[in-house]
N, C-alpha and C positions, 0 to 999 in steps of 0.2 A: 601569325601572331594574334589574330583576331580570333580563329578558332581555341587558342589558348583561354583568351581572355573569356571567351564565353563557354567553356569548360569550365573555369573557374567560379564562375554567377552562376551555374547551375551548381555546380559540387557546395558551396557555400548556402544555397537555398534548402539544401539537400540536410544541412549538417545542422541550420539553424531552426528547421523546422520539432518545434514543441509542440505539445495540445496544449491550447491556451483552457486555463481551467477556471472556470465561474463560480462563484458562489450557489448556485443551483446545482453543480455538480459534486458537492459536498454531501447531500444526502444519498449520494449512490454509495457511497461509506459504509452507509449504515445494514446491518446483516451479519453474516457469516464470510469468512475468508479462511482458506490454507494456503501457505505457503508454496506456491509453485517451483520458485529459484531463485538462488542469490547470489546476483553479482560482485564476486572481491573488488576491492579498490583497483587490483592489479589485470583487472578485467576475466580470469576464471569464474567458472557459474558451477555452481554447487546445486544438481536438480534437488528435489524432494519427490519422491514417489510416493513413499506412505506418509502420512502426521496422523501422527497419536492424538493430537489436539489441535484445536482450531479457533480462529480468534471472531470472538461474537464485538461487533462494535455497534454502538449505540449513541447518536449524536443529534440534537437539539435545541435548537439556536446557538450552535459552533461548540457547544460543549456537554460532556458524555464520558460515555466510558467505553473503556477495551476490555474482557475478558477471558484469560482462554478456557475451553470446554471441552471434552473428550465425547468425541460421537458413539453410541452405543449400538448396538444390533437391533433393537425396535425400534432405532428414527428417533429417541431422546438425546439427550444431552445430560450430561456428568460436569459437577463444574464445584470447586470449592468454593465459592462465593468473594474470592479476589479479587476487585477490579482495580485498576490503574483509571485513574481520573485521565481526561482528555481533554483541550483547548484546539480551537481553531484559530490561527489567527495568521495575518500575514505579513512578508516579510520581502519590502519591494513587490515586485509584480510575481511572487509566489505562495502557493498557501502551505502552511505549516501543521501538523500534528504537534502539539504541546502534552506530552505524556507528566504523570505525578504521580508517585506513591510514597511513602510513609519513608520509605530508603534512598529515593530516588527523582532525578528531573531530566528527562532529555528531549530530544526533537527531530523529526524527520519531517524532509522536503517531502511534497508531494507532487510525484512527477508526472505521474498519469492515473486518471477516473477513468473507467470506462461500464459498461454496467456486469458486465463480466469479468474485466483484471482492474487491478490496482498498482501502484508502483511507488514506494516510496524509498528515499536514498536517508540514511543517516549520516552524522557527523565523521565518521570513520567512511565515508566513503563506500559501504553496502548497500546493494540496492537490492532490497527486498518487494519480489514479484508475488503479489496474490493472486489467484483463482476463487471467483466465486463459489463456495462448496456446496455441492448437491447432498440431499439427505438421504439415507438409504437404511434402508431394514429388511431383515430375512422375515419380517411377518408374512 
């Protein structure tokens, strides 16, 4: 019984374990990301191998912007000059993306910083996984 009990304390430490995430870890945000995978509600993961485009975010003092840009073969960027306005802010012991544009308002948890992934979950239950995106050119 005892061995149960303390299978259980560990499986529960296991399951409860989050990166607690700081207000310092907000500007690791800021940059270039693609899309790595994304998790359905129903827990299938849909990879991305290639993106056409990639999202540039830009954030100071918790508010900025997201926009996407298309990588070109000299190491530039392509971008129609769209951005979606961004808010940081939080909600209980979690920080929030506050997305805005002209048509639109939504929000995504922010589940994991790291200086290399990102993870953020939306209200649908999609957990979209970034990768830091490297630049690259045939010059």
């Amino acid at each position: 019984m005892k061995k149960i009990v303390a299978l259980l304390i560990i499986g529960s430490m296991f399951v409860s374990c989050k990166q607690a995430i700081s207000e310092k870890d907000i500007a690791k945000i800021n940059g270039y990301w693609e899309i790595e995978n994304v998790v359905l509600a129903d827990g299938t993961k849909k990879d991305y191998k290639i993106n056409e485009t990639i999202d540039f975010f830009e954030i100071k003092d918790n508010k900025g912007f997201r926009q996407k840009v298309m990588p070109q073969l000299d190491g530039t960027y392509l971008t129609n000059d769209i951005k979606e306005k961004i808010s940081i802010s939080t909600e209980g012991s979690t920080f929030v993306i506050n997305y805005e544009t002209d048509l639109a308002k939504w929000k995504e948890e922010i589940i994991e910083i790291k200086d290399s992934t990102f993870v953020v979950k939306s209200k649908q239950e999609l957990e979209y996984h970034y990768k830091r995106a490297k630049p690259f050119s045939l010059k």
